[in-house]
C-alpha positions in Angstrom: 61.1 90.7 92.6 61.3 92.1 96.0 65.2 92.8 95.2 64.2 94.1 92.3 61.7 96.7 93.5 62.9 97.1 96.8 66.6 97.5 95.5 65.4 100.3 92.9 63.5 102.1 95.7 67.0 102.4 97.8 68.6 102.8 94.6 66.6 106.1 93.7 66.9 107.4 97.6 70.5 107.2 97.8 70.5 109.5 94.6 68.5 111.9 95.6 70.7 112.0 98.8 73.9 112.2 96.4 72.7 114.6 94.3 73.5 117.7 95.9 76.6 116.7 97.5 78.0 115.8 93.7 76.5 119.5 92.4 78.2 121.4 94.6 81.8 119.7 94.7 81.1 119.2 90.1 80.7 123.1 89.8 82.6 124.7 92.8 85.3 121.5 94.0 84.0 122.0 97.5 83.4 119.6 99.4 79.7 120.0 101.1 80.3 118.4 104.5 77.5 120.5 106.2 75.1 118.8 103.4 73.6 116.1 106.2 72.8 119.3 108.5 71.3 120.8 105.8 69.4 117.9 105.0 67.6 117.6 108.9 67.3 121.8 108.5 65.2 121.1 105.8 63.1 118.0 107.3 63.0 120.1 110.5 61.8 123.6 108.8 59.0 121.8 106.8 58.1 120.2 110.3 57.9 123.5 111.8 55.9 124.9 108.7 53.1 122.1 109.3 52.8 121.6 113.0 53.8 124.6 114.5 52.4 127.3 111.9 49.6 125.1 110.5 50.3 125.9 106.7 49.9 123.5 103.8 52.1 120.8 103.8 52.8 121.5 99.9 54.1 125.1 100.4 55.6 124.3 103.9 58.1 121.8 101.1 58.6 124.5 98.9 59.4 127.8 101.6 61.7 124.9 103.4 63.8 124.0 100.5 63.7 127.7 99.4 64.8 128.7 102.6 67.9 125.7 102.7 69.1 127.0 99.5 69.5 130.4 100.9 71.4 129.2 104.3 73.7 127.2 101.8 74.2 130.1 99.5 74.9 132.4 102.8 77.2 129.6 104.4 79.4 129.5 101.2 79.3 133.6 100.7 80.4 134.1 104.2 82.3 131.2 104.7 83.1 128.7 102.1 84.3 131.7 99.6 87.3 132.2 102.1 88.8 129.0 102.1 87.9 128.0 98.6 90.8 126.1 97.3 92.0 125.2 100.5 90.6 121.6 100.1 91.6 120.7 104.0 90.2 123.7 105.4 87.2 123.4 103.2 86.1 120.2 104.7 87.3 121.4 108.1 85.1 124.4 107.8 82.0 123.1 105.8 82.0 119.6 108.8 82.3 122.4 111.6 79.3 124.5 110.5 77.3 121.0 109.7 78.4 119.7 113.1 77.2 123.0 115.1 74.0 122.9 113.7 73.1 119.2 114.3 74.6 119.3 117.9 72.4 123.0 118.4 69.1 120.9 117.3 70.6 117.8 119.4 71.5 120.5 122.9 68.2 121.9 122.0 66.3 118.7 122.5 65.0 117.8 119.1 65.4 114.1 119.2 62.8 111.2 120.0 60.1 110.1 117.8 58.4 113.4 118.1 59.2 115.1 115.3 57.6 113.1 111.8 56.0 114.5 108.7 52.8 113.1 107.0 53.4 110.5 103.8 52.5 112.3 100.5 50.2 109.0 99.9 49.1 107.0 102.3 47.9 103.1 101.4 50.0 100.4 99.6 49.8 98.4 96.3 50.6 95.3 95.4 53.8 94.9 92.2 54.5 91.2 91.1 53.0 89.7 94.5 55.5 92.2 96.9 53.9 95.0 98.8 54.9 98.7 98.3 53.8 101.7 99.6 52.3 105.0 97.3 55.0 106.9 99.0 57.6 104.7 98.3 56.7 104.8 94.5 56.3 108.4 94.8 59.7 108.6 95.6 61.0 106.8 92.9 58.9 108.8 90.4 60.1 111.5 91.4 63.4 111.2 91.5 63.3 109.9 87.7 62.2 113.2 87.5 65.0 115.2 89.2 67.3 113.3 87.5 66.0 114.4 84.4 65.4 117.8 85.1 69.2 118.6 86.1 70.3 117.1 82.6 67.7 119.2 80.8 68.5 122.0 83.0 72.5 121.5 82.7 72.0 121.2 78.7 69.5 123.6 77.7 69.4 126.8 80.1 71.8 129.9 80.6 72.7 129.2 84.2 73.4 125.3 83.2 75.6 125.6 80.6 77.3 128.2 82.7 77.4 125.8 85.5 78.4 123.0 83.3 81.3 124.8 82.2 82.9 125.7 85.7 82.4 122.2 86.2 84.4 121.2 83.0 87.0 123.6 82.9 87.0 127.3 85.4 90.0 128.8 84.0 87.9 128.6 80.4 84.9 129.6 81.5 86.3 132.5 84.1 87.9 133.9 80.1 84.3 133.7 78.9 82.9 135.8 81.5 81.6 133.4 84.0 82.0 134.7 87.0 83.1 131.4 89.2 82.3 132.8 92.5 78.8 133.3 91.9 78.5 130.6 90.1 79.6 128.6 93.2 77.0 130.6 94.9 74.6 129.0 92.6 75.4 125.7 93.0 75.7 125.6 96.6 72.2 126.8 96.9 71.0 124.5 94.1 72.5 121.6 95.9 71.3 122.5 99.1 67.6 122.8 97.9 68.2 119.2 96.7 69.4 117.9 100.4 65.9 119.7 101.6 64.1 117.6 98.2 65.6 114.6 99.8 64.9 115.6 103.1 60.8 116.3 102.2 60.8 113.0 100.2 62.4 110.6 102.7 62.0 111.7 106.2 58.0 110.9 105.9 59.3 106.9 106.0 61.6 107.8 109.4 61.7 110.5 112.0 63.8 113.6 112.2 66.2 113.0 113.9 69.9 114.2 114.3 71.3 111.0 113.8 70.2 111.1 109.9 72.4 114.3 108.8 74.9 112.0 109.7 73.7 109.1 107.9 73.2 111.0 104.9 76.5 112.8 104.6 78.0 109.4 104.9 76.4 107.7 102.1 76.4 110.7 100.1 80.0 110.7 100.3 80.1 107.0 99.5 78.0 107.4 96.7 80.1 110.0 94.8 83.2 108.4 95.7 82.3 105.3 93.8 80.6 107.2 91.3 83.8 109.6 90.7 84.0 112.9 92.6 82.6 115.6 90.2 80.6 113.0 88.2 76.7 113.6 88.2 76.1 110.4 86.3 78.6 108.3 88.4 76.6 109.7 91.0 73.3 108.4 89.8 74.9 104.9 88.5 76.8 104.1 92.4 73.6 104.9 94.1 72.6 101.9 91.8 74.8 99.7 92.8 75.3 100.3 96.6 71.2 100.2 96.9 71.4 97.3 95.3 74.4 95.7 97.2 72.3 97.3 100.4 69.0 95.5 99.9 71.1 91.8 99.2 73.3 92.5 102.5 69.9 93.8 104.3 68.0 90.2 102.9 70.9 88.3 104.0 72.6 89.7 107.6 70.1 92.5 108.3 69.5 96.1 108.2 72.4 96.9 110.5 74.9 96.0 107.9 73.3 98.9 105.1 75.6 101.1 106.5 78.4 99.1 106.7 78.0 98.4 102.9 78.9 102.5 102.4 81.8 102.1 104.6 83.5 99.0 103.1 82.6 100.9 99.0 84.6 104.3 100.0 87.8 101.9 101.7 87.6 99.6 98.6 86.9 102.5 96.0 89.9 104.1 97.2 92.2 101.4 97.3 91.4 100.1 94.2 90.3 102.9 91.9 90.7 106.2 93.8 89.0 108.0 91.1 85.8 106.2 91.1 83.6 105.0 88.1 83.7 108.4 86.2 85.9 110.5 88.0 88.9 113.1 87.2 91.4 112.3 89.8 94.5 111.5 89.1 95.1 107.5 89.7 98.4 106.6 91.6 100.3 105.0 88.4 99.9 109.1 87.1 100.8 110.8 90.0 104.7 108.8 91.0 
């Protein structure tokens, strides 16, 4: 039972990490490699919202992830948009501007165990015997609910189907009207604001520190190779099974092996079946 819960808990994180990285790169096929930065932004905003400022902690979560969805939408509009299609110097310039803003907060002394933001719940209960924390099932229950607010949103709005259509085919949709830049706009600052829901969600169980943008943008990457690059759902299933795979190697060898786990799915994805679970890409028998 404690895999069980324990392994869904991780499961439902890693999503929520994922989430964003797979929007952006579905709708706009770039890849988001400031999304870690933009997930400690977020943690670090709401931080400064509550400590600093005194404000709610509630609307100090929603003007953070507001204002990450704006610094996303303004790093693809004055960046991004002029090396879209590009895919090397996409990553190169996306990783640069994530880098320079986790070494600023790093140069600028934000590390430590200073810097932590309140649990939504605090106390525990008890599920089959194992202990869990409110927070923790918070977490979960909520992102069931993400989860099924982008498919309702992707399937039943304006903006969605728009969005779902750059996704499934741009040179349609740009004949239809869709205008693909600022739908990439969109998209970037949609997926951002899910890096700071992440960030709200999860950084009350750690500190803020610079180390997890890096963490993140390496298991969001893991996730949505395994899942398929461009494939929410694959997304949503690989964070399944590498929380899973996590919690066995964590039970087993210990907690310093979780990351490991992320490493050895991208090199094995990628030898194996480049294009992940659900993915478009071209596998090698098609390309010689």
């Amino acid at each position: 039972m404690d895999i069980l819960i324990y392994g869904t808990i991780n499961s439902i994180a890693l999503a929520l990490m994922a989430l964003g990285f797979a929007l952006v790169y579905g709708i706009s096929r770039v890849p988001n490699f400031a999304h870690g930065a933009l997930y400690v932004v977020s943690g670090f905003i709401t931080w400064s919202f509550v400590r600093a400022a005194g404000l709610n902690y509630l609307v100090s979560i929603i003007l953070a992830m507001v204002i990450t969805g704006v610094i996303g939408a303004l790093i693809y509009q004055f960046v991004l948009i002029r090396v879209r299609g590009m895919a090397i110097s996409e990553i190169i310039a996306s990783y640069a501007i994530g880098l320079a803003i986790l070494e600023g907060f790093r140069w600028w002394g934000f590390k430590g165990m200073t810097y932590t933001l309140p649990v939504f719940l605090e106390g525990s209960t008890d599920i089959a015997g194992i202990p869990v924390d409110f927070h923790r099932l918070l977490v979960v229950g909520i992102g069931g609910v993400v989860v099924a607010f982008l498919w309702l949103f992707t399937h039943y709005t304006r903006i969605g189907l728009a969005l779902r259509g750059m996704a499934q085919d741009e040179r349609a949709a740009l004949m239809l009207g869709i205008d693909s830049d600022f739908m990439a706009v969109v998209a970037m600052a949609f997926g951002s604001m899910l890096a700071g829901l992440a960030a709200v969600l999860l950084l009350p169980l750690g500190n803020i520190v610079v180390e997890a943008g890096y963490n993140v943008l390496i298991l969001a990457i893991a996730v949505c190779i395994v899942g398929g690059l461009g494939s929410w759902v694959g997304a949503v299933l690989a964070a399944f099974l590498i929380g899973f795979i996590q919690i066995l190697t964590v039970m087993y060898w210990g907690a310093h092996y979780q990351m490991v786990v992320a490493l050895l799915a991208i090199i094995f994805t990628l030898i194996l079946k480049p294009s992940g679970l659900f993915g478009q890409q071209k596998e090698l028998e098609e390309r010689v």
